[in-house]
KEBA-793706 format. One record per residue (C-alpha): x, y, z negated; residue in three letters. Coordinates in nm, 2 decimals, always signed. Each point is the difference from the previous one (the first is absolute). Example, Ala and Ser with C-alpha at 12.3 -4.5 7.8 and 13.67 -1.06 7.14 Angstrom:
2
+--------+--------+--------+--------+
|      x |      y |      z | residu |
+--------+--------+--------+--------+
|  +1.23 |  -0.45 |  -0.78 |    ALA |
|  +0.14 |  +0.34 |  +0.07 |    SER |
+--------+--------+--------+--------+
//
This chain:
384
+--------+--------+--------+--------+
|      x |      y |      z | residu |
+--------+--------+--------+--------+
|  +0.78 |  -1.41 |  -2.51 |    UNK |
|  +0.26 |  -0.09 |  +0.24 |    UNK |
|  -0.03 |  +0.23 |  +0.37 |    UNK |
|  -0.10 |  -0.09 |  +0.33 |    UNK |
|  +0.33 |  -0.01 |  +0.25 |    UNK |
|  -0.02 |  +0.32 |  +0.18 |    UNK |
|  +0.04 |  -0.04 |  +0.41 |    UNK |
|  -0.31 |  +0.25 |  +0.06 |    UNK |
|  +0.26 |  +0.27 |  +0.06 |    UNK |
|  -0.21 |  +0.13 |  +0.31 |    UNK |
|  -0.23 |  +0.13 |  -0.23 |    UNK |
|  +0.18 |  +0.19 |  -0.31 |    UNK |
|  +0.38 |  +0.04 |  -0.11 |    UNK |
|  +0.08 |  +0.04 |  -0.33 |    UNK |
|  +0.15 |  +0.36 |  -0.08 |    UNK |
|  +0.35 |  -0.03 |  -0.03 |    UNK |
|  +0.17 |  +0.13 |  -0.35 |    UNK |
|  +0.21 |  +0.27 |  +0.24 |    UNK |
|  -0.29 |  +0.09 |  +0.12 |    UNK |
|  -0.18 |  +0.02 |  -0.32 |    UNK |
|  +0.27 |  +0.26 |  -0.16 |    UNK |
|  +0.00 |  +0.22 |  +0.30 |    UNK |
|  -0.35 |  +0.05 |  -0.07 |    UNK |
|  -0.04 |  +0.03 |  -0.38 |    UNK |
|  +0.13 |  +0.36 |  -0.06 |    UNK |
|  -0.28 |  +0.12 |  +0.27 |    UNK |
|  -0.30 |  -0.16 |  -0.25 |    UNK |
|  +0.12 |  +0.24 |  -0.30 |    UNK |
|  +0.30 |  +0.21 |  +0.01 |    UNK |
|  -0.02 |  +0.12 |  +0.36 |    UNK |
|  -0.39 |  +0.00 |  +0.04 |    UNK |
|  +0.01 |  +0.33 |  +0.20 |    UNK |
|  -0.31 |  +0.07 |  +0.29 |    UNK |
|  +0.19 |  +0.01 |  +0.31 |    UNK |
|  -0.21 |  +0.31 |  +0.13 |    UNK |
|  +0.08 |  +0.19 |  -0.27 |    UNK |
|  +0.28 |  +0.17 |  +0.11 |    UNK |
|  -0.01 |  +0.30 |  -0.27 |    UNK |
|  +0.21 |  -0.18 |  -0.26 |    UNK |
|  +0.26 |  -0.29 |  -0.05 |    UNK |
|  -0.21 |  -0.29 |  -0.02 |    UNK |
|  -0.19 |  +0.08 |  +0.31 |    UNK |
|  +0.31 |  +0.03 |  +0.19 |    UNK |
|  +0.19 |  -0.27 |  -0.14 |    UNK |
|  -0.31 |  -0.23 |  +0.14 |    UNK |
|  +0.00 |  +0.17 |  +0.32 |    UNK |
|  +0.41 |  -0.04 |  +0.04 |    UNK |
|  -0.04 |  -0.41 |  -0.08 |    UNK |
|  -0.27 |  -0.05 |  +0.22 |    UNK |
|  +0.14 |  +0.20 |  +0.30 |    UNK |
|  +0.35 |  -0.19 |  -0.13 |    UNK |
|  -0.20 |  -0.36 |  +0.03 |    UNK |
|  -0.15 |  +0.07 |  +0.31 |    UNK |
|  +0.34 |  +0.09 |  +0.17 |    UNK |
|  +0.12 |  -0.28 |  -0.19 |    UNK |
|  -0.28 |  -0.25 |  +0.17 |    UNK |
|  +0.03 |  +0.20 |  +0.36 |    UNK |
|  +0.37 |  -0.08 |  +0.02 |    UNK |
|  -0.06 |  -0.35 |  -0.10 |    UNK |
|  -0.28 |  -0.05 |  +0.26 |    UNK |
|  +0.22 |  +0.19 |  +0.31 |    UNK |
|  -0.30 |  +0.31 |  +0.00 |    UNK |
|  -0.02 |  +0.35 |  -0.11 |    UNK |
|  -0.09 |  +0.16 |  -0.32 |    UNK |
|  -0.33 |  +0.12 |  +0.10 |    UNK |
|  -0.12 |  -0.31 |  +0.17 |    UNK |
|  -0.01 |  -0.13 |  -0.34 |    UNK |
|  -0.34 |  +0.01 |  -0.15 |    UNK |
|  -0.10 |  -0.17 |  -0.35 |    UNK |
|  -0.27 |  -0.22 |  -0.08 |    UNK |
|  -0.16 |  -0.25 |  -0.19 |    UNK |
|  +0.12 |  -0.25 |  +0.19 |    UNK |
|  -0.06 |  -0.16 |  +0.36 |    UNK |
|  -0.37 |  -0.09 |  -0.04 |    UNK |
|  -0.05 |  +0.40 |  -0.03 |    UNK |
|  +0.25 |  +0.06 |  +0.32 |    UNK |
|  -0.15 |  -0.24 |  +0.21 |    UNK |
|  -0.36 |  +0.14 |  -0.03 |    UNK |
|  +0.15 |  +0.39 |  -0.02 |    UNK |
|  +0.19 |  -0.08 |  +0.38 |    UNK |
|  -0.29 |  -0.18 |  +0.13 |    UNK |
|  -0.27 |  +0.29 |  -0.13 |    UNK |
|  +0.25 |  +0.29 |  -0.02 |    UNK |
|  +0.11 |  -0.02 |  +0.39 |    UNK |
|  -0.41 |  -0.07 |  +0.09 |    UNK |
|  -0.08 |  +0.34 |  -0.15 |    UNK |
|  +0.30 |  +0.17 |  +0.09 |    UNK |
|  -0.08 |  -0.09 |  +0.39 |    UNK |
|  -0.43 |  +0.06 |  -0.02 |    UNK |
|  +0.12 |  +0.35 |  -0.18 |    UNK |
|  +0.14 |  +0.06 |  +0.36 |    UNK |
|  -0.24 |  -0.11 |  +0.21 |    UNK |
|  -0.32 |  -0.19 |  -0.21 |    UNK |
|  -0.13 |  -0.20 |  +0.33 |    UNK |
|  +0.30 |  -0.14 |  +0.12 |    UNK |
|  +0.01 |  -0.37 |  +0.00 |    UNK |
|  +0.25 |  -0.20 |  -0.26 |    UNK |
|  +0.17 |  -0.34 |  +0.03 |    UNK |
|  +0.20 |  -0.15 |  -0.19 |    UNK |
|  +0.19 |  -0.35 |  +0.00 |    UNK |
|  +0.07 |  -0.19 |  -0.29 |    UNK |
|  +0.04 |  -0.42 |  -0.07 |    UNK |
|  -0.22 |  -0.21 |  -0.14 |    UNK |
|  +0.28 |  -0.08 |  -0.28 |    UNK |
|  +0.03 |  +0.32 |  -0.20 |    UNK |
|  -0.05 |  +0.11 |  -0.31 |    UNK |
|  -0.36 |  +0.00 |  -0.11 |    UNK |
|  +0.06 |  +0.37 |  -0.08 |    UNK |
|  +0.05 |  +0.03 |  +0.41 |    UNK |
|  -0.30 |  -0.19 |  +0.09 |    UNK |
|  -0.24 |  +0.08 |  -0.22 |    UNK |
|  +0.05 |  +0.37 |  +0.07 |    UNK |
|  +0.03 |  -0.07 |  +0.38 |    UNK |
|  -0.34 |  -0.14 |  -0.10 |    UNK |
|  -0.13 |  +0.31 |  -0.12 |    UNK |
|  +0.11 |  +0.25 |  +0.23 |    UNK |
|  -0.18 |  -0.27 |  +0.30 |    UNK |
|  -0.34 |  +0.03 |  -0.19 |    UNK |
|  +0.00 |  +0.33 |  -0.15 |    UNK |
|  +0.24 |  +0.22 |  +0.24 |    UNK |
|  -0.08 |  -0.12 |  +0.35 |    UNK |
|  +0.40 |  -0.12 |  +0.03 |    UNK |
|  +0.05 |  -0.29 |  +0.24 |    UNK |
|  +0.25 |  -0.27 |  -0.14 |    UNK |
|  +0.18 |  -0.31 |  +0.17 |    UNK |
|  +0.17 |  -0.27 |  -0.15 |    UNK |
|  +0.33 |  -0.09 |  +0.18 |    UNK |
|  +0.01 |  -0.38 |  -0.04 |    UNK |
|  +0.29 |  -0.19 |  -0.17 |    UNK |
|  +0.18 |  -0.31 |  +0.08 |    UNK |
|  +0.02 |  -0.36 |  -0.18 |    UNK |
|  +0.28 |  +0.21 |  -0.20 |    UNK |
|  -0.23 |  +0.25 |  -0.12 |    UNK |
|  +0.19 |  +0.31 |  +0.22 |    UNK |
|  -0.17 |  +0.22 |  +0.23 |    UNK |
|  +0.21 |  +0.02 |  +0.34 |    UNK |
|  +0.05 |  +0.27 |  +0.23 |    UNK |
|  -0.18 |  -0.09 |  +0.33 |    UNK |
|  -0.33 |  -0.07 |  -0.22 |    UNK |
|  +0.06 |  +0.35 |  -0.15 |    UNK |
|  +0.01 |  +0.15 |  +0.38 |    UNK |
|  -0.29 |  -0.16 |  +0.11 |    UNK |
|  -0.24 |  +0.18 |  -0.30 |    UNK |
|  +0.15 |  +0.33 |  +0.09 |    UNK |
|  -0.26 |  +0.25 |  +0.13 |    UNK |
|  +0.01 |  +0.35 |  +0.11 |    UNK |
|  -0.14 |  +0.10 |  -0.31 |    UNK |
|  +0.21 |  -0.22 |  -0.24 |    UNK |
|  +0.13 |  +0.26 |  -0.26 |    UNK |
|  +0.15 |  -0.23 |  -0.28 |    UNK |
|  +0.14 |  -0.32 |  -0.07 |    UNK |
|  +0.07 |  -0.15 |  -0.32 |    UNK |
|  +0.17 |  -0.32 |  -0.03 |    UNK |
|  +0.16 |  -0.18 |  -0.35 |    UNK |
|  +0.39 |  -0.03 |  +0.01 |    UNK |
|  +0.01 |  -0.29 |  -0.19 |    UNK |
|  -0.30 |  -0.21 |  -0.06 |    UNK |
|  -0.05 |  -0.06 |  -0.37 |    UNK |
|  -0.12 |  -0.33 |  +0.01 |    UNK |
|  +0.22 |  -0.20 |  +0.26 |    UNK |
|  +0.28 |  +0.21 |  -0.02 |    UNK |
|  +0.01 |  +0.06 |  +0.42 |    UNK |
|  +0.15 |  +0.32 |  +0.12 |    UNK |
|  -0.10 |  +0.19 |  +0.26 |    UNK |
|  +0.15 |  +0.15 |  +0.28 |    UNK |
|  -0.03 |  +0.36 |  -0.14 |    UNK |
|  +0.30 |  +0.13 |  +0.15 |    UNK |
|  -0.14 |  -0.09 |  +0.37 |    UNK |
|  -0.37 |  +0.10 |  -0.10 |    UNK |
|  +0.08 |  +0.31 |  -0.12 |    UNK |
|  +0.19 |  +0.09 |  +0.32 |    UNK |
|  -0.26 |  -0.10 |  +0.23 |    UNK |
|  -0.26 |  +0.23 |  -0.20 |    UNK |
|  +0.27 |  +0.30 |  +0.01 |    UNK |
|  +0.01 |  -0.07 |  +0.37 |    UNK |
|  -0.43 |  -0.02 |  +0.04 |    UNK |
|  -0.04 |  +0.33 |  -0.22 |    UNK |
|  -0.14 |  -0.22 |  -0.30 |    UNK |
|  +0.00 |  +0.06 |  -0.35 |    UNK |
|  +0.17 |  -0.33 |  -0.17 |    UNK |
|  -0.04 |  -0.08 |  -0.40 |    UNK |
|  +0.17 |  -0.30 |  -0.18 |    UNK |
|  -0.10 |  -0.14 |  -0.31 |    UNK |
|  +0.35 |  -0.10 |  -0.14 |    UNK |
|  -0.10 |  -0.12 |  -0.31 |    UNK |
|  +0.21 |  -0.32 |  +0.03 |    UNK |
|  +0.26 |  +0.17 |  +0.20 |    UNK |
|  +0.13 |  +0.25 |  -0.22 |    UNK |
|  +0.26 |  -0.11 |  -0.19 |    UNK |
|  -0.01 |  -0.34 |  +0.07 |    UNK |
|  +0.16 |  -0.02 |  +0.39 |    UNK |
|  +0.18 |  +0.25 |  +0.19 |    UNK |
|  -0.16 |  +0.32 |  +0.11 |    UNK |
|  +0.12 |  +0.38 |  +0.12 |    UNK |
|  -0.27 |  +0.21 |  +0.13 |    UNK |
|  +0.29 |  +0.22 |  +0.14 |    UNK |
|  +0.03 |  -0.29 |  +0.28 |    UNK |
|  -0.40 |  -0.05 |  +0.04 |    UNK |
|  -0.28 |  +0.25 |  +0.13 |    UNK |
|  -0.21 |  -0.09 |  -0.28 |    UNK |
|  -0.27 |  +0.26 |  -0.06 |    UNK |
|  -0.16 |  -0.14 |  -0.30 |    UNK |
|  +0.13 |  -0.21 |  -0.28 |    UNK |
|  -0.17 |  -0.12 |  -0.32 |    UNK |
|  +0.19 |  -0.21 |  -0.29 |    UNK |
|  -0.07 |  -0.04 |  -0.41 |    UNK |
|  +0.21 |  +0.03 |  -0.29 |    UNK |
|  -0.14 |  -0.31 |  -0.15 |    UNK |
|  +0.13 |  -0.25 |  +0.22 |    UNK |
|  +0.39 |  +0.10 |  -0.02 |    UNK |
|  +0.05 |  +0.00 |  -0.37 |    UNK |
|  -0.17 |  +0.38 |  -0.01 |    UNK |
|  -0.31 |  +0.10 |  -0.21 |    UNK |
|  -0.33 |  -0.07 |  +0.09 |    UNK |
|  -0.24 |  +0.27 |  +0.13 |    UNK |
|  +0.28 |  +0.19 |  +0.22 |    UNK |
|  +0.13 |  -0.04 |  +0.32 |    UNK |
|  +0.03 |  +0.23 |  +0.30 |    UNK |
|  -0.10 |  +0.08 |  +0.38 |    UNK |
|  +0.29 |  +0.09 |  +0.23 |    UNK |
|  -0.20 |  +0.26 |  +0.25 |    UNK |
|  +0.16 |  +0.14 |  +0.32 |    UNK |
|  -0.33 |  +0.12 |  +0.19 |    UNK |
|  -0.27 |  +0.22 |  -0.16 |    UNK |
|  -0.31 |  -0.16 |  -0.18 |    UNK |
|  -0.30 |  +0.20 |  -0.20 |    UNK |
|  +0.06 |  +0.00 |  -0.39 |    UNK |
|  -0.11 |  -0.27 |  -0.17 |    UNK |
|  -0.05 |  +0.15 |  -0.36 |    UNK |
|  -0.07 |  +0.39 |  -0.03 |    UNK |
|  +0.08 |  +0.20 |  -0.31 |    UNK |
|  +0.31 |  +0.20 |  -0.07 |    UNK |
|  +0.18 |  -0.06 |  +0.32 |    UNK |
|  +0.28 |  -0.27 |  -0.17 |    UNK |
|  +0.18 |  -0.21 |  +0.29 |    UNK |
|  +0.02 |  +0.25 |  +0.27 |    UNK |
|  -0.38 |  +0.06 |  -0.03 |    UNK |
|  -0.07 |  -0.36 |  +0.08 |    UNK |
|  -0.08 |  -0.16 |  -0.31 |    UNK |
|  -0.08 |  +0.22 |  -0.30 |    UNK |
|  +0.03 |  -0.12 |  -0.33 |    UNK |
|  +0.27 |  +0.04 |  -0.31 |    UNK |
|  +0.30 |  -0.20 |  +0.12 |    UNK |
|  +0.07 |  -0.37 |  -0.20 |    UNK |
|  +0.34 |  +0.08 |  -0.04 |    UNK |
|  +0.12 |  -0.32 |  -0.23 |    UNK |
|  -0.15 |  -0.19 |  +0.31 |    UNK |
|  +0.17 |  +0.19 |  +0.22 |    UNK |
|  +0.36 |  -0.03 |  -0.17 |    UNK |
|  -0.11 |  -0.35 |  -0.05 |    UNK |
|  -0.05 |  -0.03 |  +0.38 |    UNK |
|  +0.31 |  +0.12 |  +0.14 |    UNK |
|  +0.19 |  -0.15 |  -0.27 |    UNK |
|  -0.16 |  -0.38 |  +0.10 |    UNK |
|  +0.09 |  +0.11 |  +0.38 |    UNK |
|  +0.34 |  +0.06 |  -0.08 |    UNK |
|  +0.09 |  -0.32 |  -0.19 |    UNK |
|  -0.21 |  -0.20 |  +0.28 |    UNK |
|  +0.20 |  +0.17 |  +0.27 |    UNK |
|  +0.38 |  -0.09 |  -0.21 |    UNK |
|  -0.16 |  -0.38 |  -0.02 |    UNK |
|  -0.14 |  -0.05 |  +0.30 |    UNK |
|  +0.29 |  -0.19 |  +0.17 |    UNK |
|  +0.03 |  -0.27 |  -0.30 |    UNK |
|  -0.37 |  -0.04 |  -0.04 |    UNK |
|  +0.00 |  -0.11 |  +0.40 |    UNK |
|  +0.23 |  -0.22 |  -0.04 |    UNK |
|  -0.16 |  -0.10 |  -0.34 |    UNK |
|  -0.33 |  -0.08 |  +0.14 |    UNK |
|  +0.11 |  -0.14 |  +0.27 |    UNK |
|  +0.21 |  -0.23 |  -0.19 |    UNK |
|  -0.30 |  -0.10 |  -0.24 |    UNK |
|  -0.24 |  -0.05 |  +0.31 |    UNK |
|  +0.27 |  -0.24 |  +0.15 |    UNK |
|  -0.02 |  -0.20 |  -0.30 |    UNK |
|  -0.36 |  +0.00 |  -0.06 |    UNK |
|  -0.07 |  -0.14 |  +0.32 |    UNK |
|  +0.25 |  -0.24 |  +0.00 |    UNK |
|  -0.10 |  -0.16 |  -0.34 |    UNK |
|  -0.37 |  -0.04 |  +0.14 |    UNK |
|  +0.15 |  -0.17 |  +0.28 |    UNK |
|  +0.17 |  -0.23 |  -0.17 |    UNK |
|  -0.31 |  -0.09 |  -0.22 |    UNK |
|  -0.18 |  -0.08 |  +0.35 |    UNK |
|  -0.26 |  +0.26 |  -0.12 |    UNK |
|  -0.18 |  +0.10 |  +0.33 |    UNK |
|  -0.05 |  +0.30 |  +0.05 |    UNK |
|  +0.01 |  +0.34 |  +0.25 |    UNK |
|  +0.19 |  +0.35 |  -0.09 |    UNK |
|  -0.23 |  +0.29 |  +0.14 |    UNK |
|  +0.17 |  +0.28 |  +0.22 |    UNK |
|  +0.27 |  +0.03 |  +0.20 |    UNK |
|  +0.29 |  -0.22 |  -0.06 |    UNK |
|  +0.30 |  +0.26 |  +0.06 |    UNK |
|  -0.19 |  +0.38 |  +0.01 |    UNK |
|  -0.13 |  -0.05 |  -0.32 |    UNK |
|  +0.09 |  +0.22 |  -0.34 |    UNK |
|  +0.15 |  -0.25 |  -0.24 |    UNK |
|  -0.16 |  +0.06 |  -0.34 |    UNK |
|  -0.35 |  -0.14 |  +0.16 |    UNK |
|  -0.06 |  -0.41 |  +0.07 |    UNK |
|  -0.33 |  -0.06 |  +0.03 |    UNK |
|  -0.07 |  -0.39 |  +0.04 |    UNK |
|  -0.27 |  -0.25 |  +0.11 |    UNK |
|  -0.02 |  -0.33 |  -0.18 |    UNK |
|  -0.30 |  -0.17 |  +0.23 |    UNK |
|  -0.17 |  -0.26 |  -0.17 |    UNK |
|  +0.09 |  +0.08 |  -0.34 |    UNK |
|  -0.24 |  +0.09 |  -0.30 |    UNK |
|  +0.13 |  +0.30 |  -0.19 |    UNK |
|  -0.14 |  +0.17 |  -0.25 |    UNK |
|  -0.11 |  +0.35 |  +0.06 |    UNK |
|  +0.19 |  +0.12 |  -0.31 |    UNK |
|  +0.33 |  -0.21 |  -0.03 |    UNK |
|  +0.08 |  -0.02 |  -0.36 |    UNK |
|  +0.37 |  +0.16 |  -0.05 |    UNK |
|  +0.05 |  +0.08 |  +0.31 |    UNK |
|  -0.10 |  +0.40 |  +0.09 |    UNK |
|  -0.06 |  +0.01 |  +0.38 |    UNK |
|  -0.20 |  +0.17 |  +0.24 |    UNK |
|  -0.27 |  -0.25 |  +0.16 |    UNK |
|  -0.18 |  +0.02 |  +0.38 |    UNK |
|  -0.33 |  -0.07 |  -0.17 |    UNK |
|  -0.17 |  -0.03 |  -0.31 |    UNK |
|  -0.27 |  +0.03 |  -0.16 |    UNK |
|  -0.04 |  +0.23 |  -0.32 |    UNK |
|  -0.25 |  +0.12 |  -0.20 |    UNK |
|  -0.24 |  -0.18 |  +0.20 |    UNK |
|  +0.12 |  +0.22 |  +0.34 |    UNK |
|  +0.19 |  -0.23 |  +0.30 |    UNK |
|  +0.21 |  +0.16 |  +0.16 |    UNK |
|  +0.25 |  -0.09 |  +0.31 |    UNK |
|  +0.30 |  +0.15 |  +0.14 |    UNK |
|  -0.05 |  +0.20 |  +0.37 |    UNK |
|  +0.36 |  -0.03 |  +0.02 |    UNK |
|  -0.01 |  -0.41 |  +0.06 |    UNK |
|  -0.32 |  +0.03 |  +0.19 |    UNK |
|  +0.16 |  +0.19 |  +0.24 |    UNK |
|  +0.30 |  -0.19 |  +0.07 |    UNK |
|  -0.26 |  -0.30 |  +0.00 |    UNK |
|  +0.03 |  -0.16 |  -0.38 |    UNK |
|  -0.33 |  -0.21 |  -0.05 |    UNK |
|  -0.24 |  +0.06 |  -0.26 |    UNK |
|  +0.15 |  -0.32 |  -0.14 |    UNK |
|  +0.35 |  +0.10 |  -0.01 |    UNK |
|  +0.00 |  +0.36 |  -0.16 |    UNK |
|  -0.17 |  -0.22 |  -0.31 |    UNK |
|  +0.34 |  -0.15 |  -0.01 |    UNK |
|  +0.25 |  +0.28 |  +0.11 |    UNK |
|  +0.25 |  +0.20 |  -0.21 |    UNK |
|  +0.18 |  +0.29 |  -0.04 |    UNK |
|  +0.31 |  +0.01 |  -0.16 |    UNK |
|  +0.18 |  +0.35 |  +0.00 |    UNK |
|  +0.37 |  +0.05 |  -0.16 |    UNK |
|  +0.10 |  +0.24 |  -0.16 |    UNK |
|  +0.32 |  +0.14 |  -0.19 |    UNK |
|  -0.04 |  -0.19 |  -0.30 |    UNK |
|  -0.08 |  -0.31 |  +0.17 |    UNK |
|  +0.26 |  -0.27 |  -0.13 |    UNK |
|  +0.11 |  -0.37 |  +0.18 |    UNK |
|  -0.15 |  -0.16 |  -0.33 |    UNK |
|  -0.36 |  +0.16 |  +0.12 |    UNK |
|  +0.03 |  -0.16 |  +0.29 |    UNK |
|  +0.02 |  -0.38 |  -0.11 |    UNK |
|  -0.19 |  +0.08 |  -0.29 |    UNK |
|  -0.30 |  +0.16 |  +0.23 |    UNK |
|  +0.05 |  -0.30 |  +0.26 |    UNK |
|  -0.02 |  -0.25 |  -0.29 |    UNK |
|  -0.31 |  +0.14 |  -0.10 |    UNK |
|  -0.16 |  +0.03 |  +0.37 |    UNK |
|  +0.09 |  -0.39 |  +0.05 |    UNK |
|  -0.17 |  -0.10 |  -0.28 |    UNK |
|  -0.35 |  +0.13 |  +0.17 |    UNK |
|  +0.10 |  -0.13 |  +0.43 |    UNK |
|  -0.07 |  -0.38 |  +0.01 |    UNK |
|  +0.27 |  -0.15 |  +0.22 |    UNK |
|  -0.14 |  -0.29 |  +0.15 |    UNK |
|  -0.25 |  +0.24 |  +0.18 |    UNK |
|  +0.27 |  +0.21 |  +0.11 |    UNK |
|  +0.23 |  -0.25 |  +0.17 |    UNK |
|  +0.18 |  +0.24 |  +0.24 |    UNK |
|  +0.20 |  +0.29 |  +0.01 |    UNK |
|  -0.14 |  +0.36 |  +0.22 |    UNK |
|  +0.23 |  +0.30 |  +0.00 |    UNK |
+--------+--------+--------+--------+
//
């Protein structure tokens, strides 16, 4: 059975074979508990992970200690958003909360923001974004309050591709005395980024999604938050449990080589998204590429075709969809509905996301097979 074309790079990486080897002789040979610190293999697990965690600080532009490990970003994002809520009522249990998110995050942002409105009395605000899917800074000032403790606000968005302006927000919440977390999922790795230069408080990114493992990632702290796992007091007391520390090695090793290929894969992506384009162009295909055209990550094109009919499951072609309805559940994207998509049009909006492996033959071969299923003479003229 022959595979689908991969472009749904957004949403898994392959582990890379260097990757794979730096983690191997942690499964069997070097299985050590890194709190036991009585004997050899305890200490050889506590010297790699410390080593990896210097490893990923230095990479990141933080300090050793701001680095925390987790599962991965969907465990961050609801540790910051719970952790600094129980960290601040611990201090003073009536004071009023409010935090400011977008209406474009993560659903592991807004479905906890969800839960701490109903459950834990914490007032929330969505900063609105423009027709490009980024949240600007005079909205932002407008939502403040006196009472507006955090703010947490996606680097990259990982539908769209649209950056932020994280380096201006975070800035303007060090200057208002409030708490700022980033989900960099889509950041890390894939476009420049040096914490050393930006008053980030909070930063969440996965493993998974820069040729790492799956099921580790970490949480680069800088302000205090309650524990999210108690136990035997591993991660400076903040999240117990017996290190992962194949995932870990795995982890800063993916970093690293994501960091030494950064610069090519820019220009790489930005070469292929050039091309892409073009080629639909000159097929006088119509259709409209989501986000914004220049401050936009470029391993992410997310495209309209209006007035096609695709498929919800595009044979040979492995790509991230704006709707769809599986196993009988419909679901739409709150991404496109909130830089104003129609109903209509997420139906027949993609995702394509590059990654490392992706070749020029992929490309024709994937636009090929996406022609075959856009009727031309309904699609007579060109939107970009």
């Amino acid at each position: 059975m022959q595979k689908d074309l991969y472009f749904d790079y957004c949403a898994t990486t392959p582990v890379r074979p260097e990757v794979l080897q730096a983690m191997l002789p942690y499964f069997q040979d070097q299985f050590g508990n890194s709190m036991s610190l009585t004997h050899s293999y305890g200490q050889e697990a506590h010297k790699v992970a410390e080593a990896s965690r210097k490893q990923i600080a230095e990479l990141l532009g933080c300090q050793q200690k701001e680095v925390i490990f987790t599962s991965g970003a969907t465990e961050a994002n609801n540790w910051v958003l719970q952790g600094v809520i129980t960290h601040l009522r611990q201090s003073n249990s009536l004071e009023p909360i409010h935090i400011i998110s977008s209406p474009v995050e993560h659903n592991s942002i807004l479905k906890c923001l969800d839960y701490l409105k109903k459950h834990l009395q914490v007032e929330v605000d969505f900063a609105p974004v423009n027709s490009y899917g980024q949240v600007e800074i005079d909205q932002i000032k407008t939502l403040i309050k006196p009472h507006t403790k955090l703010m947490s606000l996606m680097w990259v968005n990982n539908e769209i591709g649209t950056i932020n302006p994280i380096r201006e927000i975070a800035s303007l919440c060090q200057e208002k005395g409030i708490l700022f977390h980033t989900d960099a999922t889509q950041a890390v790795g894939k476009i420049p980024l040096n914490l050393s230069e930006v008053p980030v408080d909070f930063l969440s990114f996965s493993g998974h999604k820069i040729y790492g493992p799956k099921g580790i990632g970490a949480l680069i702290t800088r302000k205090k938050l309650s524990p999210l796992i108690f136990g035997g007091g591993h991660e400076f007391g903040l999240r117990s449990g017996t290190l992962n520390i194949p995932g870990i090695v795995g982890l800063a090793t993916a970093l690293e080589i994501s960091q030494q290929e950064l610069s090519n894969n820019l220009r790489k992506f930005e070469k292929f998204r050039e091309i892409l384009l073009r080629k639909l162009e000159n097929s006088q295909i119509k259709f409209h590429l989501n986000g914004h055209p220049s401050e936009r990550a470029p391993h992410v094109l997310s495209l309209t075709f209006s007035g096609a009919n695709l498929p919800t499951v595009i044979p040979g072609l492995a790509v991230s969809r704006g709707s769809a309805c599986l196993s009988g559940c419909a679901s739409q994207s709150h991404v496109l509905k909130a830089i104003g998509v129609s109903f209509a049009d997420m139906a027949n909006t993609i995702r394509f996301s590059l990654g490392s492996p992706t070749s020029p033959e992929d490309l024709e071969m994937a636009l090929g097979i996406l022609t075959k299923h856009l009727t031309k003479d309904i699609n007579p003229r060109v939107e970009t």
